[in-house]
C-alpha positions as CSV (number, residue, x, y, z in Angstrom):
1,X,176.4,137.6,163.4
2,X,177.8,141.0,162.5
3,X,175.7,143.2,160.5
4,X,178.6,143.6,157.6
5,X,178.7,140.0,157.5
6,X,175.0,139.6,156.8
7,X,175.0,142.2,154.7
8,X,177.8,140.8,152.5
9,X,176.2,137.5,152.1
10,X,172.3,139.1,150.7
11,X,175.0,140.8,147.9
12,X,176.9,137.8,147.0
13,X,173.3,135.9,147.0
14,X,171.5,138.5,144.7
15,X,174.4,139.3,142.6
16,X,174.5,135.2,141.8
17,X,170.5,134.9,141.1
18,X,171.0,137.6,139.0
19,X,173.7,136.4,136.8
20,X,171.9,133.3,136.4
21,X,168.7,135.0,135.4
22,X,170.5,136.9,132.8
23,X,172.5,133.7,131.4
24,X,168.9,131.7,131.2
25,X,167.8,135.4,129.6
26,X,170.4,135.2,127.1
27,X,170.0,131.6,126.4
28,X,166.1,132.3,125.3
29,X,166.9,134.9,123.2
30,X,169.3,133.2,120.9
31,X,167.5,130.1,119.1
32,X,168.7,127.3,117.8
33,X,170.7,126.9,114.2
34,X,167.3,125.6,112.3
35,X,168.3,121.9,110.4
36,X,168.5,122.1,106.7
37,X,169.3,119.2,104.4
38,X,172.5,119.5,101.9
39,X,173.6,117.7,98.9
40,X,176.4,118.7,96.3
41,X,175.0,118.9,92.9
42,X,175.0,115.7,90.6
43,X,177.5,115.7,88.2
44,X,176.7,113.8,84.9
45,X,176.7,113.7,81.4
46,X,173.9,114.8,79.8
47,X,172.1,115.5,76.1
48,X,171.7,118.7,75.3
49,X,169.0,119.7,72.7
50,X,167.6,123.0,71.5
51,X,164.5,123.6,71.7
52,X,162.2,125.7,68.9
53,X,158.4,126.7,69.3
54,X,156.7,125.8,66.0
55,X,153.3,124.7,64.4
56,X,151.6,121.7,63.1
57,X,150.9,121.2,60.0
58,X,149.2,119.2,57.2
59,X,151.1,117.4,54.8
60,X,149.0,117.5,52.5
61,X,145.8,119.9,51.5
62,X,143.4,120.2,49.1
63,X,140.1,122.0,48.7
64,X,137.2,120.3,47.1
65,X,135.2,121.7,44.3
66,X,133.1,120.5,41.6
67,X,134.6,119.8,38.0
68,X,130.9,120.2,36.9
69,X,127.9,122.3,37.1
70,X,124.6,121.7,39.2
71,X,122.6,121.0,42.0
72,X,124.0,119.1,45.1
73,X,121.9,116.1,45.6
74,X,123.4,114.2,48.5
75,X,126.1,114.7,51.2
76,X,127.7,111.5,52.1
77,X,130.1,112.8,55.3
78,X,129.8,114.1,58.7
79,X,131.4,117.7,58.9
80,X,134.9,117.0,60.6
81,X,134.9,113.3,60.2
82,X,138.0,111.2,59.2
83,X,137.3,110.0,55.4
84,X,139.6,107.5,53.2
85,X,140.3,108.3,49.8
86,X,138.0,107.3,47.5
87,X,135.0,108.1,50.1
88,X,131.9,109.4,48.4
89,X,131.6,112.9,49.8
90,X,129.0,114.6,47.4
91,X,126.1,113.7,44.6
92,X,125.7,116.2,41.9
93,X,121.9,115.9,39.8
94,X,122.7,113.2,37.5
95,X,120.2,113.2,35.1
96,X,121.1,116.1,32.8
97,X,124.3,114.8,32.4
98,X,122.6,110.6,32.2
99,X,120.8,112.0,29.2
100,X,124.2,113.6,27.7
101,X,125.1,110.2,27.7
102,X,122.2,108.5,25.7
103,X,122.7,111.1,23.5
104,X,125.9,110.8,22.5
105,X,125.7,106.9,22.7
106,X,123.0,107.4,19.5
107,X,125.3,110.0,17.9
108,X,127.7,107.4,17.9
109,X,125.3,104.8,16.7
110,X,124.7,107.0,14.1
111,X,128.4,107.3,13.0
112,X,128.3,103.9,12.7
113,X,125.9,103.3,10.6
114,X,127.4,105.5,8.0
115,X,130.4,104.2,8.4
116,X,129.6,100.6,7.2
117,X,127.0,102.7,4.5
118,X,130.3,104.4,3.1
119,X,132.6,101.2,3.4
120,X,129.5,99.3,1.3
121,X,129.6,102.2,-1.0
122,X,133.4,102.1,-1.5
123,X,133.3,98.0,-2.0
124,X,130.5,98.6,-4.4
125,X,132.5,101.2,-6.4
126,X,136.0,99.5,-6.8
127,X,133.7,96.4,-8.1
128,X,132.6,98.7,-10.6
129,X,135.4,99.9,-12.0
130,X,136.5,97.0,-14.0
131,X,134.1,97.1,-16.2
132,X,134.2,100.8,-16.7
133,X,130.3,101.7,-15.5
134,X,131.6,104.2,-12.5
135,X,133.6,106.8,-12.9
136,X,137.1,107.4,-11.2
137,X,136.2,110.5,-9.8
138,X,133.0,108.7,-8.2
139,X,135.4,106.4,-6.4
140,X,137.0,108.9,-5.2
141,X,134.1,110.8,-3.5
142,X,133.0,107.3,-1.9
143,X,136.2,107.0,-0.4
144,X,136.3,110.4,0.6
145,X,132.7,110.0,2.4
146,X,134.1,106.7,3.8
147,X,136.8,108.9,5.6
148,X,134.7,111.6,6.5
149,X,132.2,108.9,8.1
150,X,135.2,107.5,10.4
151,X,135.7,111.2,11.5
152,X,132.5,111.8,12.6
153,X,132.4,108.4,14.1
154,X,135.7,109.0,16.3
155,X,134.3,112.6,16.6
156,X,131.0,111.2,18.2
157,X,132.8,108.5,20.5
158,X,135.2,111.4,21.9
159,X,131.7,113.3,22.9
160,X,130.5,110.0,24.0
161,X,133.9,109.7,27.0
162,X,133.2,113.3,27.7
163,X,129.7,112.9,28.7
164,X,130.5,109.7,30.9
165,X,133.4,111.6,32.3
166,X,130.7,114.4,33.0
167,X,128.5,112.0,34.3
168,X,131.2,110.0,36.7
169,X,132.2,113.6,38.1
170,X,128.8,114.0,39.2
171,X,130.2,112.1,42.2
172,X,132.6,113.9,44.1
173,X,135.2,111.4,45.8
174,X,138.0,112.6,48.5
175,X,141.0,113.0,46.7
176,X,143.2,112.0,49.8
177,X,142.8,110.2,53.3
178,X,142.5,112.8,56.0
179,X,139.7,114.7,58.4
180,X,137.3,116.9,56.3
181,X,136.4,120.1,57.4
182,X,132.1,121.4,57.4
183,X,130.4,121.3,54.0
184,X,130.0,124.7,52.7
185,X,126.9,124.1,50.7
186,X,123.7,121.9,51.5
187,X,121.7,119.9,49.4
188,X,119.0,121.9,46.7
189,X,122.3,124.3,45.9
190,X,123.2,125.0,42.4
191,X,127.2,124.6,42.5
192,X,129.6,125.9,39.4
193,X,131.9,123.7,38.5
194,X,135.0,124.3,35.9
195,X,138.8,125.2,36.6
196,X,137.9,128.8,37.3
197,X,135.0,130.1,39.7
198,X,134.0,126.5,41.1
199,X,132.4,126.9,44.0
200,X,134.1,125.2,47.3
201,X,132.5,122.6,48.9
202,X,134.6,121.5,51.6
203,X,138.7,120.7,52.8
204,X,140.5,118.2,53.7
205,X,143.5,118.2,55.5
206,X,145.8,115.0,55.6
207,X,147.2,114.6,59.3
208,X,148.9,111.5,59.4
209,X,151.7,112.1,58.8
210,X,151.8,115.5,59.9
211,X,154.3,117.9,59.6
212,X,155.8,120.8,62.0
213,X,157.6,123.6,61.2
214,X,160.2,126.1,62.9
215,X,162.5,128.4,62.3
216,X,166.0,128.4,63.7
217,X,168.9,131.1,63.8
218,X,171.7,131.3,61.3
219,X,174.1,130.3,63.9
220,X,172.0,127.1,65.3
221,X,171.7,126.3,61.4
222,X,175.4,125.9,61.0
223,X,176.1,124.4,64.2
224,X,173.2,121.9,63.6
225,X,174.7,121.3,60.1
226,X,178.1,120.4,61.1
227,X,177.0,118.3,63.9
228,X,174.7,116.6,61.1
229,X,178.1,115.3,59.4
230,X,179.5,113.8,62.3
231,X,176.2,111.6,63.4
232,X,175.1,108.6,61.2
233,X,171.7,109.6,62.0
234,X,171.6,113.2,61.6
235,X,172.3,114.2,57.8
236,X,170.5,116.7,55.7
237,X,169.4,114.4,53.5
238,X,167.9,111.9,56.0
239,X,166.6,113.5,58.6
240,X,167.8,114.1,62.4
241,X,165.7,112.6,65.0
242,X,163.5,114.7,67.3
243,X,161.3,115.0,69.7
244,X,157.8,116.9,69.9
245,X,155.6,118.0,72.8
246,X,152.2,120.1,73.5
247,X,151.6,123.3,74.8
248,X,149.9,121.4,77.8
249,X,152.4,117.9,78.1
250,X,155.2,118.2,80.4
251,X,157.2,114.6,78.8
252,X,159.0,114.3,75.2
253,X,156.8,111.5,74.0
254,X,156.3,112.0,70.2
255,X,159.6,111.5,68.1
256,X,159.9,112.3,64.2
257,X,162.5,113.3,61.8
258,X,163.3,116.8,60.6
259,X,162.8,116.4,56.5
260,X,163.5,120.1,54.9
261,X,165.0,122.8,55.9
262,X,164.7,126.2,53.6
263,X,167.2,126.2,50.6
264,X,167.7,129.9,51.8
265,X,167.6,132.3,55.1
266,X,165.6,134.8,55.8
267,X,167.4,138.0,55.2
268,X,164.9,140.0,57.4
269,X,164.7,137.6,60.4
270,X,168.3,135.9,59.8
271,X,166.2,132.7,60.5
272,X,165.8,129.2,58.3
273,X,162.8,127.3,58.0
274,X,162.7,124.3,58.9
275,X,160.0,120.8,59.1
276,X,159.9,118.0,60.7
277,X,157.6,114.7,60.0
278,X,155.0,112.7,63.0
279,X,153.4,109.7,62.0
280,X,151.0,111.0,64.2
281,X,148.8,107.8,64.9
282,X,146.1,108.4,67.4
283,X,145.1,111.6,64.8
284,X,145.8,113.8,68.0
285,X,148.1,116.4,66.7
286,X,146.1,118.9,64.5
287,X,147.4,120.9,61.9
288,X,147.6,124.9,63.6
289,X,148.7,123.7,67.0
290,X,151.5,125.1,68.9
291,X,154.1,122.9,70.5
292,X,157.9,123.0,71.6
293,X,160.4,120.9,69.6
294,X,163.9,119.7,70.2
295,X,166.9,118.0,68.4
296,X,170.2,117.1,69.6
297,X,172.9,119.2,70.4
298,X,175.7,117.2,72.1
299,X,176.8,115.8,74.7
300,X,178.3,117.7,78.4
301,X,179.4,117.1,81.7
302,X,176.9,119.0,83.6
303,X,175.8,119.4,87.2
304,X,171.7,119.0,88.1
305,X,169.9,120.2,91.3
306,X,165.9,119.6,91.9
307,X,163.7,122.7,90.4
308,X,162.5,122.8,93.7
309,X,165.8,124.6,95.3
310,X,165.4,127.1,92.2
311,X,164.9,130.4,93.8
312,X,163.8,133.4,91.5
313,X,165.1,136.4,93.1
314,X,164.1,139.8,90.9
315,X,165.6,138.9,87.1
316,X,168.6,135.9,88.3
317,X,167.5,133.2,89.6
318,X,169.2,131.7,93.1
319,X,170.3,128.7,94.9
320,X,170.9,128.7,98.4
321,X,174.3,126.7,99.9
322,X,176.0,126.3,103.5
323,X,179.3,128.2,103.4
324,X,182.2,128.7,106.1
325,X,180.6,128.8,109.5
326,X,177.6,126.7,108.3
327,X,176.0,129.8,107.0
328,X,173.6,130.1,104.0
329,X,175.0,131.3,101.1
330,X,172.8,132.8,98.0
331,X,174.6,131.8,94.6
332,X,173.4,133.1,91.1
333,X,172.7,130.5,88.8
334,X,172.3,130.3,85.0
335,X,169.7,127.5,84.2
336,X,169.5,125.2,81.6
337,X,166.6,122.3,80.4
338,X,165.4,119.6,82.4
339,X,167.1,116.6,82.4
340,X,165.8,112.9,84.0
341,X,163.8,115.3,86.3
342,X,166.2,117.2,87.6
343,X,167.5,121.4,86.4
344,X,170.6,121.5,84.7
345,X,172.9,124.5,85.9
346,X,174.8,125.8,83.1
347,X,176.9,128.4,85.5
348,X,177.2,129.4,89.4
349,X,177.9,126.4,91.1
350,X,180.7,123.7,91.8
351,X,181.0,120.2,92.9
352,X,182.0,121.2,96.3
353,X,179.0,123.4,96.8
354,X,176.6,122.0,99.7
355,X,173.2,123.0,97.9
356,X,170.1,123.2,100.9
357,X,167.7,120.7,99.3
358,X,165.8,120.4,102.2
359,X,164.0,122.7,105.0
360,X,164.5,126.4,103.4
361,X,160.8,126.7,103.6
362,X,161.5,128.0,106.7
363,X,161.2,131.5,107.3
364,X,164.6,131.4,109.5
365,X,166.6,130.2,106.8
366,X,167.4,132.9,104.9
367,X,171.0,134.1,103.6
368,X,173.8,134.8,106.5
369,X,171.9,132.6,108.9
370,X,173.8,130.0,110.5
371,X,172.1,126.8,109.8
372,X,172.8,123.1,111.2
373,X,173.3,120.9,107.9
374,X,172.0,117.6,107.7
375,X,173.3,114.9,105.0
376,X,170.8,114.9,101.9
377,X,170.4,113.2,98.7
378,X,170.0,114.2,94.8
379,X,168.7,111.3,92.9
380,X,167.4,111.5,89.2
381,X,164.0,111.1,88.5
382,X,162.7,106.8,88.2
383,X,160.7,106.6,85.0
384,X,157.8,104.4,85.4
């Protein structure tokens, strides 16, 4: 064989093994599209509410203090117990005012008496008068004892119903049905009693119902208002229904009714005051409590993605899509509530839009990659 010859054929040979080597080269440098799953956003109509931070409170509150004077004998309640009205929650020394009572039971007894001595006197005196052997004026100071007899007498049973009252209030009974906070004074204390300077003894809060109040802006006032006249259940008067949750609960599950709202705004704070009412069985909710509340606010057609695709990127928040040439695609997005599980997205995306629901945890997806979609699925959350 020539030499040329042989030499032509070791060129073709490494200029082929070459070519191939930089082709399989090439191939390993360039990986894959990673998969991702896409779905277009769920269109449906929702409920909007608004939503207000408030607090709980008591409907109804009332300190306990003594309307008499004296020692505390007894304390009938455990400090942050639930009582029922009527309960016996204190016993005040009862035998000064026991002995107030037999005293004025013998003043009365007394009164008696000289009542039926002055009525005897009178009868006696009119008798006498016929024949001449009293004089007029004597008649007239018999009847005038008579009358001042039936004074004293009234006088005396008066002191007599103010001494039992004395004595009843010796017993101090809960005023309401509610949970009563820790007694302030122990047994062996002299207490004052009176209108003025009675000493407290204890609270007690009424929490069922219990009430929660918030404060709204001017604008939400009047739009709440005129949506108010268009509902049969939402009116001023009777009371729109809402729902409550705690600081800690993720699902609406206490409803009530708003009751009040402020006759006027606050000029400072251009806010309203409002309250709702919770029946508030299981006693659970306690009065100074935070928790979110919401009303209605209409009805939209609104689009919903999972939370999960919710990307937070600086102040926006994201959603990454597939575009033209199966690449991803960041979108800003302006989020609203929760709805049946899934985020309701007020702006930034269409129908169309092919949201990546599934596999962007991986570190390759990222925005301008090309991607390889796969069909996925949005679906509203079951309730069980």
């Amino acid at each position: 064989m020539p030499r040329s010859r042989f030499i032509g054929l070791v060129l073709a040979a490494f200029t082929a093994s070459t070519g191939l080597a930089a082709l399989d080269a090439a191939a390993q440098g360039a990986p894959p599209a990673p998969p991702v799953q896409v779905a277009s956003p769920l269109a449906k109509r929702i409920t909007n509410w608004d939503e207000y931070t408030g607090r709980f409170e008591a409907s109804e509150q009332v300190e306990v203090r003594a309307r008499v004077s004296g020692f505390i004998e007894q304390v009938h309640f455990l400090d942050g117990s639930l009582v029922q009205k009527g309960d016996l929650l204190f016993t005040i020394d009862q035998r000064p005012y026991k002995l107030a009572v037999d005293v004025a039971r013998a003043e009365v007894a007394r009164a008696k008496a000289q009542v039926e001595l002055s009525q005897s006197e009178v009868e006696r005196a009119e008798g006498l008068t016929a024949n001449r052997t009293i004089t007029a004026r004597d008649v007239d100071q018999r009847r005038a004892n008579l009358n001042s007899a039936i004074g004293a007498q009234q006088g005396a049973e008066a002191n007599l119903k103010t001494a039992e009252l004395n004595l009843e209030w010796t017993e101090l009974r809960a005023p309401l049905a509610g949970r009563i906070s820790n007694r302030r004074v122990d047994p062996g204390n002299l207490i004052a009693g009176g209108q003025s300077g009675a000493t407290l003894l204890t609270t007690i809060v009424a929490v069922a119902p219990i009430y929660f109040t918030f404060d709204i802006s001017e604008a939400d006032f009047l739009r709440y208002a005129r949506l108010a006249n268009l509902r049969e259940d939402a009116s001023r008067d009777s009371g729109t229904l809402v729902e409550v949750r705690l600081s800690d609960e993720t699902e609406w599950g206490r409803r009530g009714r708003v009751n009040f709202f402020d006759n006027a705004l606050n000029a400072r704070s251009a806010t309203i005051r409002g309250r709702a009412v919770f029946e508030n069985k299981n006693q659970l909710l306690t009065p100074g409590v935070f928790g979110r509340l919401r009303f209605f606010a209409g009805e939209a057609d609104a689009l919903l993605v999972p939370d999960t695709v919710i990307v937070s990127d600086q102040a926006s928040k994201i959603v990454l899509t597939v575009g033209a040439e199966n690449k991803v695609v960041p979108k800003p997005v302006v989020l609203g509530p929760i709805s049946e599980g899934l985020r309701v997205i007020r702006s930034g995306l269409t129908v169309e839009d092919k949201v990546i629901v599934g596999g962007s945890a991986n570190p390759m997806v990222r925005p301008g990659v090309a991607v390889t979609p796969q069909p996925g699925e949005i679906k509203v959350a079951t309730s069980k």
